[in-house]
N, C-alpha and C positions, 0 to 999 in steps of 0.2 A: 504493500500500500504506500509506504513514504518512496519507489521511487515515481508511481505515477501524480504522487502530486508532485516532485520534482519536476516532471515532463511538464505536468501542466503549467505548472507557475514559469519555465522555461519558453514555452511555446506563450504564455499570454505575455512575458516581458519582450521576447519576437516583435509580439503584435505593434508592443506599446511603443517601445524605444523608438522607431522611428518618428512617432508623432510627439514624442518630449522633445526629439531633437531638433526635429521641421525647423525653428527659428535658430536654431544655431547655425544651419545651414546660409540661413540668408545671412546672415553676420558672415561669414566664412568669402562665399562671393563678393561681396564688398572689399572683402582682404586685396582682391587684385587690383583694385585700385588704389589701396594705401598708399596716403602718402603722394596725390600727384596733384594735387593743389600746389603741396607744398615746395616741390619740383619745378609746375610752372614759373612760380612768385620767383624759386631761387634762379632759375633762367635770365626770368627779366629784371633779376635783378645785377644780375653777372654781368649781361649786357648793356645796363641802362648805364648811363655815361652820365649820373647825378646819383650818386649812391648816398642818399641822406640817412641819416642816423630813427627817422621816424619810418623809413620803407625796413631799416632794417629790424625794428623794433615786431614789425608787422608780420616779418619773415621767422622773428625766433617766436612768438604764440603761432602760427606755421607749421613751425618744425614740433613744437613739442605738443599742439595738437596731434602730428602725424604719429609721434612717436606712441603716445597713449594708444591713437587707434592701432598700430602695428601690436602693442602687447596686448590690447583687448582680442587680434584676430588669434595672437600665440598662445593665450587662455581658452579660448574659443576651442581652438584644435586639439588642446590639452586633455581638457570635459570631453571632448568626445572622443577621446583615443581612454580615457578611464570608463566608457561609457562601454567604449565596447570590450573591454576586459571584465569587466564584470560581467557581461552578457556570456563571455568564451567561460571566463571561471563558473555561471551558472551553468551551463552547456556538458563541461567536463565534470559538474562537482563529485555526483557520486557516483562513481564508476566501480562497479563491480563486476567479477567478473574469474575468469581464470588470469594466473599473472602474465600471458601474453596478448591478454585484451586490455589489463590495464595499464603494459608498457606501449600497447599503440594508440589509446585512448590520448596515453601523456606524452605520447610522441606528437599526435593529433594539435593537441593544445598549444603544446610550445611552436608545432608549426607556425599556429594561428596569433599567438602571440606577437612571433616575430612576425610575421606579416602587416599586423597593426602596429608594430612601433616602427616599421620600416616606410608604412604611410605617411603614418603622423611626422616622421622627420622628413619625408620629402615635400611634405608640405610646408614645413616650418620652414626647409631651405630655400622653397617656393618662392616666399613672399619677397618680397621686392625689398632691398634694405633702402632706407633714407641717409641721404647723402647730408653730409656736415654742413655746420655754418658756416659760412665764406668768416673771414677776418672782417672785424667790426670797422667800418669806416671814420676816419680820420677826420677829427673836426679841425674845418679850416679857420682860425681866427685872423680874423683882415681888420688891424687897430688902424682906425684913423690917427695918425700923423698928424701933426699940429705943426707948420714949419715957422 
């Protein structure tokens, strides 16, 4: 009896995980764009030939806007790579059996394991890095002379 409610409670967390995660997904595609605001701004600002100290002020809330949103995607991917380890340790939990069903059970698992953290890091190295602040410009002081 306790492994069929295993199965079941397996098979309903099946059902369920993909609709807990549904928003995390949309956070996730958003990922590919982190951080290109911030990019733009730094472009025209590399290029703009009046580099004031208030465009640059604008460029560093920019940057560390971009940078929050890049850890929110690297949490993001985090939660769902624990999401689905718990789902593979639900999967695998109780295996019984003779011990060359439980050495391929747990050969099974570790497969799946590593397959999930080999996601989860290609995705982490996915993400797009944000490129540094240019050097803060130079205020130019022009004293009027008094001759």
């Amino acid at each position: 009896m306790p492994k069929l409610r295993v199965s079941l409670l397996v098979a309903v967390l099946a059902c369920a995980i993909p609709f807990i995660s549904s928003p995390v997904y949309a956070v996730v595609e958003d990922c590919q764009s982190v951080g290109s605001e911030y990019r733009s701004a730094l472009n025209l600002f590399q290029t703009s030939q009046s580099q004031s100290n208030i465009k640059f002020k604008e460029l560093v809330k920019l940057k560390k806007k971009a940078d929050r949103s890049r850890e929110a995607c690297i949490k993001t991917i985090n939660n769902e790579f624990k999401i689905a380890l718990r789902a593979i340790n639900l999967k695998y939990g109780n295996s019984s059996g003779s011990r060359e069903e439980k050495l391929t059970f747990r050969t099974m698992k570790d497969s799946e394991i590593a397959s999930a953290t080999l996601l989860r890091d290609k995705r982490i190295r996915d993400l797009i890095s944000i490129p540094e602040l240019p050097q803060k410009p130079i205020k130019s002081k022009i004293k009027n002379k008094k001759s």
